[in-house]
PyMOL Python script that loads the backbone (N, CA, C, O; Angstrom):
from pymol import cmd

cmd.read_pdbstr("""\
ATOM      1  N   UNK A   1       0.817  -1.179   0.000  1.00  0.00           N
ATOM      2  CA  UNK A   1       0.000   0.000   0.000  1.00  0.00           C
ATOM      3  C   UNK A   1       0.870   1.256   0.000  1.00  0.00           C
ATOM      4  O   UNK A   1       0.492   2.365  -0.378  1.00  0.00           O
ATOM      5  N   UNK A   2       2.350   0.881   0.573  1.00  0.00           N
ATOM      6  CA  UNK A   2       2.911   2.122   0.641  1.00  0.00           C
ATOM      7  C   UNK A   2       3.306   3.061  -0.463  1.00  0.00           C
ATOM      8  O   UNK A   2       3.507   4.272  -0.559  1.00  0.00           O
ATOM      9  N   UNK A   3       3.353   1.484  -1.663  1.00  0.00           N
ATOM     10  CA  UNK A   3       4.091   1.635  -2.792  1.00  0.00           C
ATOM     11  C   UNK A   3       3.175   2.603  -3.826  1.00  0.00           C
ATOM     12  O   UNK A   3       3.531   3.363  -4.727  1.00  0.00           O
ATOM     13  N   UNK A   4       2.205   2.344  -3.449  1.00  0.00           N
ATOM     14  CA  UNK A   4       1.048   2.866  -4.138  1.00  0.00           C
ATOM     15  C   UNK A   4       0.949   4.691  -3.834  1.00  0.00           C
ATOM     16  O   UNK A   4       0.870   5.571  -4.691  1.00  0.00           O
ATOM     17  N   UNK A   5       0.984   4.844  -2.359  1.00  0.00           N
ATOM     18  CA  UNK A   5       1.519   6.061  -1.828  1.00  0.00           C
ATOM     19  C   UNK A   5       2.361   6.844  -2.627  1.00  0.00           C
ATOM     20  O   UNK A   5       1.987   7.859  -3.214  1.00  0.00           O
ATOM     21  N   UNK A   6       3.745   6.281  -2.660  1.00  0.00           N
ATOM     22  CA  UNK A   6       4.844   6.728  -3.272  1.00  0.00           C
ATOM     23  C   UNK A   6       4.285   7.259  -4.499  1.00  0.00           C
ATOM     24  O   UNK A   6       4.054   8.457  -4.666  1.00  0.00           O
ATOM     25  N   UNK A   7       4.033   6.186  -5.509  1.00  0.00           N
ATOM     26  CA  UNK A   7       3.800   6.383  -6.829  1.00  0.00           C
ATOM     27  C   UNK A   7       2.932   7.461  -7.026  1.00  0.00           C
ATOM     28  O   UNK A   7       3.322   8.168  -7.956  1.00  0.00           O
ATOM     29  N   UNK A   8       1.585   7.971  -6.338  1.00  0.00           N
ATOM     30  CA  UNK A   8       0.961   9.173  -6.458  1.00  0.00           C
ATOM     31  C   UNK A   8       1.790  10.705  -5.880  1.00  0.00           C
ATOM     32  O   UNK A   8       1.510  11.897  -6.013  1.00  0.00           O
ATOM     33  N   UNK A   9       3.418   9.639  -4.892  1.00  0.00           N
ATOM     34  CA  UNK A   9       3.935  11.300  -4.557  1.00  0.00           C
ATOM     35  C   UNK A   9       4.602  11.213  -5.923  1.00  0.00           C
ATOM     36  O   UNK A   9       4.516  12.187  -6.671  1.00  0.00           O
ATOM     37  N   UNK A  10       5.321  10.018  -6.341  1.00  0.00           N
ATOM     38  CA  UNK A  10       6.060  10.651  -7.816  1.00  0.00           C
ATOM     39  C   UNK A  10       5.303  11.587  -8.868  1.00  0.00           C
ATOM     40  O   UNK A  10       5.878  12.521  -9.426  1.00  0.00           O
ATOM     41  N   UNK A  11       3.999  11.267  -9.087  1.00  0.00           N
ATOM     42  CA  UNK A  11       3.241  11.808  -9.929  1.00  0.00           C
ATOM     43  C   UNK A  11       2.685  13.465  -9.894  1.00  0.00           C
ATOM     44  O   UNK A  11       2.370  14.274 -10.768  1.00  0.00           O
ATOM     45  N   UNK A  12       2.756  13.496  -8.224  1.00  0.00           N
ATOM     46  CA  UNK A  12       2.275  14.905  -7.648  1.00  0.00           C
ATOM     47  C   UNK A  12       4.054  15.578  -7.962  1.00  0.00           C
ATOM     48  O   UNK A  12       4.182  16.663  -8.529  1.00  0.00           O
ATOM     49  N   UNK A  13       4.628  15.198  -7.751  1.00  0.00           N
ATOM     50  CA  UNK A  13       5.918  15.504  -8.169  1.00  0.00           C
ATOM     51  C   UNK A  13       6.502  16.423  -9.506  1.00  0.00           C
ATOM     52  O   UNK A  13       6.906  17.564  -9.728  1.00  0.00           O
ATOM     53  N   UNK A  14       6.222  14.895 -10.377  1.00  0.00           N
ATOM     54  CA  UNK A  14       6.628  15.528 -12.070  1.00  0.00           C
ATOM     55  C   UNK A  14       5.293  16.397 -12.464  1.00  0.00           C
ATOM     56  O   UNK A  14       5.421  17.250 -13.342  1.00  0.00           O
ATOM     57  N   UNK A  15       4.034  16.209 -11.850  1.00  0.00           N
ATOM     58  CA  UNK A  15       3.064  17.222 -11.965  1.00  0.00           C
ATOM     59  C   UNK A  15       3.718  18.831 -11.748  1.00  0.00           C
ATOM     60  O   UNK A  15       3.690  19.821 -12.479  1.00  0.00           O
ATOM     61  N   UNK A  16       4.285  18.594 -10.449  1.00  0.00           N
ATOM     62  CA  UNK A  16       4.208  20.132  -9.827  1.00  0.00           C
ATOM     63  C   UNK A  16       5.204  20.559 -10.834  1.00  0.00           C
ATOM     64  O   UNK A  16       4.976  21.589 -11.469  1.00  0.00           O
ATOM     65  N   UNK A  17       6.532  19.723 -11.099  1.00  0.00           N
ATOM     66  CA  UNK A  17       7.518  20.295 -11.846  1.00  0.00           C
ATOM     67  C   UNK A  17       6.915  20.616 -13.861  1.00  0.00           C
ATOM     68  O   UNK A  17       7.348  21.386 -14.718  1.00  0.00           O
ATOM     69  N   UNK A  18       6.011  19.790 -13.872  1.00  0.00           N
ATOM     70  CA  UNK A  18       5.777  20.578 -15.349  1.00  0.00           C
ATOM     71  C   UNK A  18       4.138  21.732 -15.179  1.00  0.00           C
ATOM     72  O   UNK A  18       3.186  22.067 -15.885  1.00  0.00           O
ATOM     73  N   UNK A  19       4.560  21.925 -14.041  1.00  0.00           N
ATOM     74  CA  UNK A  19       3.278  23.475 -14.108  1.00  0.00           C
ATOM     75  C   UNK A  19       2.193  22.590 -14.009  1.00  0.00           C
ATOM     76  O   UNK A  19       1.648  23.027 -15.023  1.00  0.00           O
ATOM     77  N   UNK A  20       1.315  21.584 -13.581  1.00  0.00           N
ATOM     78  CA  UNK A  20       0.765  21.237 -13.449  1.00  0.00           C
ATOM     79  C   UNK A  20      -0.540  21.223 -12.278  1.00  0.00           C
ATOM     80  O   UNK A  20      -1.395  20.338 -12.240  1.00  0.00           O
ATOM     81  N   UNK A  21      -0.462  22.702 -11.118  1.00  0.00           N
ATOM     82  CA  UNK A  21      -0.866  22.624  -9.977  1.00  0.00           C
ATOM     83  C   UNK A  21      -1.606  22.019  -9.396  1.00  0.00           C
ATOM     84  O   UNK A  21      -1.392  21.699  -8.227  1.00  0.00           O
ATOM     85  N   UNK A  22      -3.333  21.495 -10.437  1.00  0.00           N
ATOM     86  CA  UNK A  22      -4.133  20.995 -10.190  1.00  0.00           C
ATOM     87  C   UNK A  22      -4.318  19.567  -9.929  1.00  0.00           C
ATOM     88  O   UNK A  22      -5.172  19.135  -9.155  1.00  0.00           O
ATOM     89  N   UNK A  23      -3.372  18.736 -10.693  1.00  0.00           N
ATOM     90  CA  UNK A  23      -3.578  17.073 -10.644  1.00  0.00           C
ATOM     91  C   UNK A  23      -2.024  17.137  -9.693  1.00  0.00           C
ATOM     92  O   UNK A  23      -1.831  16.207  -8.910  1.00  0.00           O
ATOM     93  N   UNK A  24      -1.132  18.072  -9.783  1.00  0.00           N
ATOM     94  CA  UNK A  24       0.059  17.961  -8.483  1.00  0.00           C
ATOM     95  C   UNK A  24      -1.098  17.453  -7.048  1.00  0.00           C
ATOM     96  O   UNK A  24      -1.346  16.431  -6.409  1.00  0.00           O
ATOM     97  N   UNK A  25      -1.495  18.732  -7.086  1.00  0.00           N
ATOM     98  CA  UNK A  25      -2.499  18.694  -5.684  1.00  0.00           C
ATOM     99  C   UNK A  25      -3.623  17.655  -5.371  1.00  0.00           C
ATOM    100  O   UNK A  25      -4.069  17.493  -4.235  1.00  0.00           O
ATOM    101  N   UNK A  26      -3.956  17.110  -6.238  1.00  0.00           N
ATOM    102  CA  UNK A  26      -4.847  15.841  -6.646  1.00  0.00           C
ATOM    103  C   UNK A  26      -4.269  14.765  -6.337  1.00  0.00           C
ATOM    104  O   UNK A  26      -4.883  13.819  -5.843  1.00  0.00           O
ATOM    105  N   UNK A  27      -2.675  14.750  -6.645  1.00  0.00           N
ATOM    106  CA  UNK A  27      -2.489  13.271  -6.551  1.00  0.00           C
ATOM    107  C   UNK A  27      -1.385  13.352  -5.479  1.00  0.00           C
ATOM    108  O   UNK A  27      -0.620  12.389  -5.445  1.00  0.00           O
ATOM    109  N   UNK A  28      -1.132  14.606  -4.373  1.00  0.00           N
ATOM    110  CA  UNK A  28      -0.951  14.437  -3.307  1.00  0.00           C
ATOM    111  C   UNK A  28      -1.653  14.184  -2.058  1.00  0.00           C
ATOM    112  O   UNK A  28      -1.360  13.614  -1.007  1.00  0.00           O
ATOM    113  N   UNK A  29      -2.883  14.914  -2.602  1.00  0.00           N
ATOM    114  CA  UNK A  29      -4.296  13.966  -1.502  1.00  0.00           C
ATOM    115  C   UNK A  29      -4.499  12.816  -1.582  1.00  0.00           C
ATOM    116  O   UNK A  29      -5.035  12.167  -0.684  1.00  0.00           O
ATOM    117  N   UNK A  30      -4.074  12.305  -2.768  1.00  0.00           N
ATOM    118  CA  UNK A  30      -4.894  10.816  -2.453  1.00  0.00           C
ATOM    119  C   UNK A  30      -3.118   9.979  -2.137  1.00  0.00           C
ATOM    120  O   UNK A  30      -3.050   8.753  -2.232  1.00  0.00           O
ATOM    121  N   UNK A  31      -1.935  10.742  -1.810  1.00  0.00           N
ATOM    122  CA  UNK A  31      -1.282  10.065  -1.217  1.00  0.00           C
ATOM    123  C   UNK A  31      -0.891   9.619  -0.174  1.00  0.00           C
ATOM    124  O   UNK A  31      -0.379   8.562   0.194  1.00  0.00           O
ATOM    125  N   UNK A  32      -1.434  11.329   0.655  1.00  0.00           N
ATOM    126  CA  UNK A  32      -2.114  11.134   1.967  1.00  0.00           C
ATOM    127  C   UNK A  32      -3.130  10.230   2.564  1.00  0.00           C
ATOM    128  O   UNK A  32      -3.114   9.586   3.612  1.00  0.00           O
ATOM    129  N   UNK A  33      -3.784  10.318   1.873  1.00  0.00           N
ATOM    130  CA  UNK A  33      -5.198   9.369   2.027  1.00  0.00           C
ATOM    131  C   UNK A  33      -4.497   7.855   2.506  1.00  0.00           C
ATOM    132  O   UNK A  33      -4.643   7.298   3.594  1.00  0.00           O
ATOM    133  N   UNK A  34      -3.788   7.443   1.464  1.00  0.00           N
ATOM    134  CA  UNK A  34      -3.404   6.139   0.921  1.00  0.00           C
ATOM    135  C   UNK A  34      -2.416   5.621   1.911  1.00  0.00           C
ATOM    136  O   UNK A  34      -2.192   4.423   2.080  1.00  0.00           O
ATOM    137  N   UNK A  35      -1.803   6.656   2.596  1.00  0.00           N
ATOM    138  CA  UNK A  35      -0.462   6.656   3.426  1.00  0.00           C
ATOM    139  C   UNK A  35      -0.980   6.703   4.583  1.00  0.00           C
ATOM    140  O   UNK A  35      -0.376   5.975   5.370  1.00  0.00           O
ATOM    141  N   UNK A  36      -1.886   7.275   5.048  1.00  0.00           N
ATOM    142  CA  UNK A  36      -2.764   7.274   6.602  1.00  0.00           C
ATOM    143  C   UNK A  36      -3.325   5.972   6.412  1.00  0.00           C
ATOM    144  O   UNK A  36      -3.106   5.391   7.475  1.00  0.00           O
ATOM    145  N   UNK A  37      -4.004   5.101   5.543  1.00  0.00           N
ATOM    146  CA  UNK A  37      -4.753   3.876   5.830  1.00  0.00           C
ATOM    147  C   UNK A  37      -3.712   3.017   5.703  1.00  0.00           C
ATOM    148  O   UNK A  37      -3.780   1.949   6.311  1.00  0.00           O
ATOM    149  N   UNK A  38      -2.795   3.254   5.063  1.00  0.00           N
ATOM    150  CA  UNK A  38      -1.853   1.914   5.096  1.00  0.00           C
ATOM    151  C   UNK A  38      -1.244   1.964   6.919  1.00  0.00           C
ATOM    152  O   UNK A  38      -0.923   0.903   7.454  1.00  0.00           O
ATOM    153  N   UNK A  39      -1.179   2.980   7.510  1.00  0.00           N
ATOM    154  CA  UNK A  39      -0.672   3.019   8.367  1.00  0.00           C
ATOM    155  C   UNK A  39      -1.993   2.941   9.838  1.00  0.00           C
ATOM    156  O   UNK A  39      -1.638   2.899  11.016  1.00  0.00           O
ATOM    157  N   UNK A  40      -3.126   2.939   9.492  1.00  0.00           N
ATOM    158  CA  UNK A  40      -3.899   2.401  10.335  1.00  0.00           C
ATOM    159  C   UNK A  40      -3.823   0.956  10.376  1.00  0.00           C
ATOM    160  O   UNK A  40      -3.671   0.320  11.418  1.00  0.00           O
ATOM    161  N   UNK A  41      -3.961   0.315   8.908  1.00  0.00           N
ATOM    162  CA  UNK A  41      -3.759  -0.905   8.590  1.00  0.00           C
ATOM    163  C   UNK A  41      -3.151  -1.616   9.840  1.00  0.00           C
ATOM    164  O   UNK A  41      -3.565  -2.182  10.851  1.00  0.00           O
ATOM    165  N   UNK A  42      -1.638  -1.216   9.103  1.00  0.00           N
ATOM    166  CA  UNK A  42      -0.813  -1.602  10.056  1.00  0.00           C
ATOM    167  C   UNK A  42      -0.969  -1.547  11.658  1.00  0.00           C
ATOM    168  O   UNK A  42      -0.637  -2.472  12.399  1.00  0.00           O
ATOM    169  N   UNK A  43      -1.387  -0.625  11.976  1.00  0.00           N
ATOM    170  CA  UNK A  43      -1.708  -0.200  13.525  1.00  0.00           C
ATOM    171  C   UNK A  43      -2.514  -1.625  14.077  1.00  0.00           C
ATOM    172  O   UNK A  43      -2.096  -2.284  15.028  1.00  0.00           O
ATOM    173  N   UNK A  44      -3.485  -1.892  13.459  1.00  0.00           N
ATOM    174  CA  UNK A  44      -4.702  -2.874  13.602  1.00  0.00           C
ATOM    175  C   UNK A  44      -4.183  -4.341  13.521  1.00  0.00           C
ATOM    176  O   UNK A  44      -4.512  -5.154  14.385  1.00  0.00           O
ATOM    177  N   UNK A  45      -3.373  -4.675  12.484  1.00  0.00           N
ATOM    178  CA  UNK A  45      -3.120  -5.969  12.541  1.00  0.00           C
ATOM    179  C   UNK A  45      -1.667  -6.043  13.289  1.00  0.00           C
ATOM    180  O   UNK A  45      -0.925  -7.022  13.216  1.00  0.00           O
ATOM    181  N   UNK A  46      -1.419  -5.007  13.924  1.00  0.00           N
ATOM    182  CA  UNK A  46      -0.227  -5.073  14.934  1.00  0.00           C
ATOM    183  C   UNK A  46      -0.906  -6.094  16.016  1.00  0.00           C
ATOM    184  O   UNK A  46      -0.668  -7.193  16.517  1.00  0.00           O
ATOM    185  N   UNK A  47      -2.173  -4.778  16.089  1.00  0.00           N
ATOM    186  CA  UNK A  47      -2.915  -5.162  17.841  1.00  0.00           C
ATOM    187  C   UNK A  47      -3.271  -6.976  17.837  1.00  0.00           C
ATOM    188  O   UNK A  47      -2.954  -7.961  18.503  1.00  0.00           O
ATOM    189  N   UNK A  48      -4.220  -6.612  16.504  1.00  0.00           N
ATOM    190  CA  UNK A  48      -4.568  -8.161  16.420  1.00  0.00           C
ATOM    191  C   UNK A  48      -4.094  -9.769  16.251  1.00  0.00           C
ATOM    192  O   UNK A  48      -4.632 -10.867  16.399  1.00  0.00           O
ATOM    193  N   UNK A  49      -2.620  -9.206  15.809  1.00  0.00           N
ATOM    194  CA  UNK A  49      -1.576 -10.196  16.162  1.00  0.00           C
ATOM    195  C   UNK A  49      -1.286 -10.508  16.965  1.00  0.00           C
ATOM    196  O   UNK A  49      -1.223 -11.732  17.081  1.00  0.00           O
ATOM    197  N   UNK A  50      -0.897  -9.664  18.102  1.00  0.00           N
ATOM    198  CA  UNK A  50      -0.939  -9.938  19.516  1.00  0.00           C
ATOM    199  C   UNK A  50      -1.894 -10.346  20.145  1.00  0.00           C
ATOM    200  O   UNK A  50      -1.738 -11.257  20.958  1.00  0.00           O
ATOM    201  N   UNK A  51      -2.855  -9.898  19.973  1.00  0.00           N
ATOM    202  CA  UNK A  51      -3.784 -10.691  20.628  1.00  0.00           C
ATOM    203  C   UNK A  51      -4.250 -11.919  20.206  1.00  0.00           C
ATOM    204  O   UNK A  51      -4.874 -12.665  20.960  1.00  0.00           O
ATOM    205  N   UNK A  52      -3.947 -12.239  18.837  1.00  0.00           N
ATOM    206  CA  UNK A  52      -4.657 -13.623  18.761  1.00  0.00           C
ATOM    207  C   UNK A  52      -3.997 -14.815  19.458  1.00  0.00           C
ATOM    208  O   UNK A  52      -4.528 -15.912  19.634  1.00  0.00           O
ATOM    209  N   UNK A  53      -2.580 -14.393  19.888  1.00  0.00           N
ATOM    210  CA  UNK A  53      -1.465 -15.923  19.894  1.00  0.00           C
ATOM    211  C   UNK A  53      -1.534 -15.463  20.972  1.00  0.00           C
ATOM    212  O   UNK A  53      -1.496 -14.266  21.256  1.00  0.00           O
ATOM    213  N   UNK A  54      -1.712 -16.950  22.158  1.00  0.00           N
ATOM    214  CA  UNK A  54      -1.753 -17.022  23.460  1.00  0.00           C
ATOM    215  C   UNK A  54       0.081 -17.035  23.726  1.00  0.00           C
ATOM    216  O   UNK A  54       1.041 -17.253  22.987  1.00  0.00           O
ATOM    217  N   UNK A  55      -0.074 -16.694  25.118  1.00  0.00           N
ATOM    218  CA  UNK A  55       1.424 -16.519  25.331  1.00  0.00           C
ATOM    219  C   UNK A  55       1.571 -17.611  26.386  1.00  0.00           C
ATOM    220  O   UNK A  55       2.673 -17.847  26.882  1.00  0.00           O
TER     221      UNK A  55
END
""", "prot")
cmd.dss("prot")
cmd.show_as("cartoon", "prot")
cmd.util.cbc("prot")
cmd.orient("prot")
């Protein structure tokens, strides 16, 4: 999921650099977006790992 992240910052990237402001800014929201759930993700199946395996 992260990778996916990245790839919309590359894009918001070569956007911003060819004058592009509108899809720059477009495809840095949805990298945010993409980069906060991968990282809830993660948060969640941290917890739930731990908790499933008895110790």
């Amino acid at each position: 999921m992260f990778g996916w992240a990245i790839l919309f910052l590359v894009v918001a990237l070569v956007a911003a650099v060819l004058g592009f402001g509108g899809i720059a800014g477009t495809a840095v929201g949805i990298a945010k977006i993409i980069a906060v759930v991968a990282i809830v993700l993660f948060i969640i199946s941290l917890f739930m790992g731990r908790r499933g395996r008895p110790l």
